[in-house]
N, C-alpha and C positions, 0 to 999 in steps of 0.2 A: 651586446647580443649579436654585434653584426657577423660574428662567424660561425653562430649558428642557425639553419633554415628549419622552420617547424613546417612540415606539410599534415596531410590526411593520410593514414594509410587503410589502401582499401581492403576490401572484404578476402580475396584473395592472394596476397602477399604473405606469403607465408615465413618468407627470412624476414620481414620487420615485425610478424605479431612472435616468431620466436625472441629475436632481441628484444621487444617488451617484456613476455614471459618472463626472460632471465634478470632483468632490469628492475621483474614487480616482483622475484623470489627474493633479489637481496634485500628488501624491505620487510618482508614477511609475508605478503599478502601472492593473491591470485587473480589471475584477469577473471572479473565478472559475468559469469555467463549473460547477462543483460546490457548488452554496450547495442548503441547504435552508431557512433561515431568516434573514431578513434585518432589521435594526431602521437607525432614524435618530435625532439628534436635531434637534428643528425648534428655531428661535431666534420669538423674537414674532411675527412679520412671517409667518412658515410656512416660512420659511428651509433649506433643510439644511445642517447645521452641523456632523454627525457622523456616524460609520454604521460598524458592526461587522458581521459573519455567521456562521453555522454552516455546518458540514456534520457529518454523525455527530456524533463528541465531538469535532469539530475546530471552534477559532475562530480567524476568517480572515475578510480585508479589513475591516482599520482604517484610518480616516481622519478628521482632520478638519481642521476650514478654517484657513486659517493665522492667520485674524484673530481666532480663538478660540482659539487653544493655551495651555496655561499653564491653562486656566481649572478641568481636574478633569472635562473633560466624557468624555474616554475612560474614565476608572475607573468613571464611571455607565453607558456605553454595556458595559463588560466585564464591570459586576455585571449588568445585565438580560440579557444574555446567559448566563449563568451561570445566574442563576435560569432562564433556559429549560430550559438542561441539565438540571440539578437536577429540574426537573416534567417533563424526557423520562424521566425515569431514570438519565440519565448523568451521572454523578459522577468518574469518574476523565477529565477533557478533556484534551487536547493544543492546541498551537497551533506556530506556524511565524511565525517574525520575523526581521526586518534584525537586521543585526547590532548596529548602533547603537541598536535598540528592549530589547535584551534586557535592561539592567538596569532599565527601566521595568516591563517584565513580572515581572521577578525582584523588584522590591517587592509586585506584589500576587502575591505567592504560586506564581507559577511558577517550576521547577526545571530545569536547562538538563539535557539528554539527551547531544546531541552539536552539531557543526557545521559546518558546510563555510566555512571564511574566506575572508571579503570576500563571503559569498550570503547566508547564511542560519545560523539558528538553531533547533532542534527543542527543543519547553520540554514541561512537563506540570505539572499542580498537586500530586504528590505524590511528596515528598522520595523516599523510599524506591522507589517506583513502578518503578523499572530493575531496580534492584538485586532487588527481590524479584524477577522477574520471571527473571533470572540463575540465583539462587535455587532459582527453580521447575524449570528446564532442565537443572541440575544435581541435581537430585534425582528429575529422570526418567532419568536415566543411571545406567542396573544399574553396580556396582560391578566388574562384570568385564567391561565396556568398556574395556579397555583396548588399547596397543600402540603404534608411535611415529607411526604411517600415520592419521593421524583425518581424517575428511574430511565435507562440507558438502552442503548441496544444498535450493536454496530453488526450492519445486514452488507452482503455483498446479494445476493437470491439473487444468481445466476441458471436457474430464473426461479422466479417465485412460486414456494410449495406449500400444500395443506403442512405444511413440519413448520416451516418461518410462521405461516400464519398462526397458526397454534403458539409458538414461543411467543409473539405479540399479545395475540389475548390473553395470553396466562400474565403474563407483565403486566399491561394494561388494567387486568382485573384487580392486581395489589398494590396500583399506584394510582395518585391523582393527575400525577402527568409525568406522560413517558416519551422522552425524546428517542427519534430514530433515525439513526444515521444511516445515511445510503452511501455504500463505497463508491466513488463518483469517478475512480479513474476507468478510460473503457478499454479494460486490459483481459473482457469476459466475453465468453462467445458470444452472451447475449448483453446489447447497451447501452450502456448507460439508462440513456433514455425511455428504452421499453422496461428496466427493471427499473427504475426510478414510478413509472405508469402503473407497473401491474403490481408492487406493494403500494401504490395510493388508492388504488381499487378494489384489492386484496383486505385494506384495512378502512374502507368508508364507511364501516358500521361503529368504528370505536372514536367516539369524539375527545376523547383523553389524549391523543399522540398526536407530538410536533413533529413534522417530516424534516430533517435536513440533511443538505447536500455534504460528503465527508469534507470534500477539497483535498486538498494536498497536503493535509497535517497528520491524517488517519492513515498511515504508513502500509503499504500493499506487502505482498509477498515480492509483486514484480518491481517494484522500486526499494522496496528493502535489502541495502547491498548485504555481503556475503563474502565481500574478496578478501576482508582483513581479520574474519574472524577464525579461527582455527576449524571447527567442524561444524557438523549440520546442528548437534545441539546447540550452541552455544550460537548459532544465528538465529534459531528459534527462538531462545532466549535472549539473546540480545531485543531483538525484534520486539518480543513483550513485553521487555520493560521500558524500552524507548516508546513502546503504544501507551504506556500506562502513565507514564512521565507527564507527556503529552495530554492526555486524556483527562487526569486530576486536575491538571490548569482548566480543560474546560469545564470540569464535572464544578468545579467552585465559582466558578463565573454564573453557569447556571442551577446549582443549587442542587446538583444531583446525586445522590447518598447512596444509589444501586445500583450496579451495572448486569445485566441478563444475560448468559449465554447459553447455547444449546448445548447438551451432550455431545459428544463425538466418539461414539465408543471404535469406529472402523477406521477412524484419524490417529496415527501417531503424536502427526505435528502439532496439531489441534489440543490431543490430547495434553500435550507436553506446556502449549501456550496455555490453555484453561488451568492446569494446576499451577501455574505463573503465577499467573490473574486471581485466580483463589488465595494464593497466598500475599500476594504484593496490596492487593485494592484495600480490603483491612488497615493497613495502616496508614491510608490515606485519609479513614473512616467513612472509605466507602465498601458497601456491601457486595459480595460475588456472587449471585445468585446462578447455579450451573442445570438447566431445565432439561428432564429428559427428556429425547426426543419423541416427537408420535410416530407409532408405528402403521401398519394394513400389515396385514396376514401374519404379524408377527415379524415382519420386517422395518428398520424405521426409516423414515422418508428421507431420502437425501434427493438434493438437485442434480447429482452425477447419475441418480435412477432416471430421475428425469430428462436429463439431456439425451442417456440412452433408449428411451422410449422417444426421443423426437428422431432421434438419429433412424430408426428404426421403422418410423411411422408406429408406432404400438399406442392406438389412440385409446385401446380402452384398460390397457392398463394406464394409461396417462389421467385420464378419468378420473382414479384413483388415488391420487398422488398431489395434485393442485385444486387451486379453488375454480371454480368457473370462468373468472374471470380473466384466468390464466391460459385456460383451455378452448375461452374464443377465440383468444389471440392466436395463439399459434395455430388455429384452424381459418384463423383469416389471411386475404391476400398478400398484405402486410408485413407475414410472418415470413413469406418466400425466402427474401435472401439470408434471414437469420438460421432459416432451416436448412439453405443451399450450405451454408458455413457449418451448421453443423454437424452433416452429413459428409462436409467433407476433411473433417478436424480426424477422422482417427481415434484415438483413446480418450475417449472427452470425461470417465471417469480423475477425478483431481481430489488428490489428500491433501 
């Protein structure tokens, strides 16, 4: 490798993000709209010859030229990369491969998670990594959770509204115990930690539901890549069935035979994941359960009304919309810089 130099290429370079472009088309794929660091390697000439990226603890868009293959230059492009994690602090990475790449990755040290055949492949670099993680979910589950009704419910409530609340208790009310995953990455106007806070107080009248944190196995939109898949269906779909892949391994760990979700009738994407999920969880024998949403005035609650009545200051239709619990908060001092963000976000409706 000593003839060729792998640097960072920055944000504004625009002749080396075009030679990656051209470098990620003869593979199939497209640069990610989600990258936050990017490297190359140049050949003598100034050449580009290779090129890896980040996003969070994810590595994503690998490429290189075909006249160079065989030669060891991606193992040097996935150590520098690596080291970058390493000096972010990130240590435990994932990444997202062909199917055909994955026993390449499975030499240097990644661990296959789950996978969608003939898409994709979900890896991480620590063997045990899942399983603990299993582990942990299970050991957040009081011992007198029990009964034959266990049911599911993956919540991002950005932020939390009378519509989440309601899908909970309707759950709630037809199972003995309903686990609730909270999307834990903080990639939502509002975070982690306050929407983690206002569905635990949202829900402290219903002693049936176990809270837990997603981690990083509950696949987001914003780390769910995108570059290798032909179109937006088919990353949607992708997307759902690598979530469900994933999801059956926990749902049998803990004993969970329902999963809940809300209608989306003003969602394409949603729409298109929910009929996935409806059709794929059945054959896991786990059940789909699709809850319409609650509606006010004949409209039904979304959190993008709500972010639009913060954006707005529109306290009394906000009133109507969330639990109380919700509506001290963001009327508290607390809520400032969530509100400064969201006032200055723009289109903060999200399909």
């Amino acid at each position: 490798m000593s003839e060729y130099m792998i640097s960072e290429v920055h944000k504004n370079d625009r002749y080396a993000f075009a030679q990656i472009d051209k470098l990620l088309e003869q593979e199939g794929i497209k640069r990610d709209a989600n990258l936050d660091y990017s490297c190359v390697a140049y050949d003598d000439d100034y050449n580009v010859v290779a090129t890896g990226s980040c996003f969070g603890n994810t590595l994503r868009c690998f490429a290189v030229s075909h006249s160079h293959q065989g030669e060891g230059i991606l193992n040097a492009v996935i150590s520098h990369l690596i080291d970058v994690q390493y000096r972010r602090g990130n240590l435990h990475l994932f990444l997202y491969t062909k199917i055909e790449s994955a026993l390449f990755f499975g030499d240097l040290g990644f661990h296959e998670i789950a996978r969608v055949d003939g898409t994709l492949v979900f890896m991480e670099n620590r063997r045990d990594g899942f399983a603990s993680y299993v582990k942990k979910l299970q050991s957040e589950t009081p011992s007198s959770s029990t009964g034959s009704r266990v049911g599911a419910i993956v919540m991002n409530a950005n932020p939390f509204t009378l519509g989440h609340q309601y899908l909970i208790e309707t759950a709630a009310a037809a199972c003995d115990t309903l686990h609730l995953f909270i999307v834990s990455e903080d990639a939502s106007l509002v975070p982690f930690a306050v929407r983690k806070q206002l569905i635990r107080e949202g829900t402290a009248h219903l002693s049936n539901i176990v809270l837990h944190d997603s981690g990083p196995y509950m696949i987001s939109n914003a780390t769910f890549p995108s570059y290798f898949l032909k179109d937006e269906a088919a990353v949607i779909s992708g997307h759902a069935k690598l979530d469900i892949k994933i999801f059956t391994k926990i749902a049998s760990a803990l004993g969970i035979n329902v999963r809940y979700v809300g209608e989306e009738p003003t969602s394409e994407v949603t729409g298109i994941y929910n009929k996935i999920m409806a059709e794929e969880l059945p054959k896991a024998g786990i059940d789909c359960r699709i809850i319409p949403r609650k509606a006010v005035s004949g409209s039904a609650i979304s959190a993008s009304t709500v972010r639009k009545c913060l954006q707005s200051s529109d306290w009394n239709t906000l009133r109507t919309l969330v639990p109380e619990s919700t509506l001290q908060f963001f009327m508290s001092p607390a809520a400032q810089p969530i509100l400064a963000k969201i006032r200055a976000a723009g289109d903060v409706v999200h399909y």
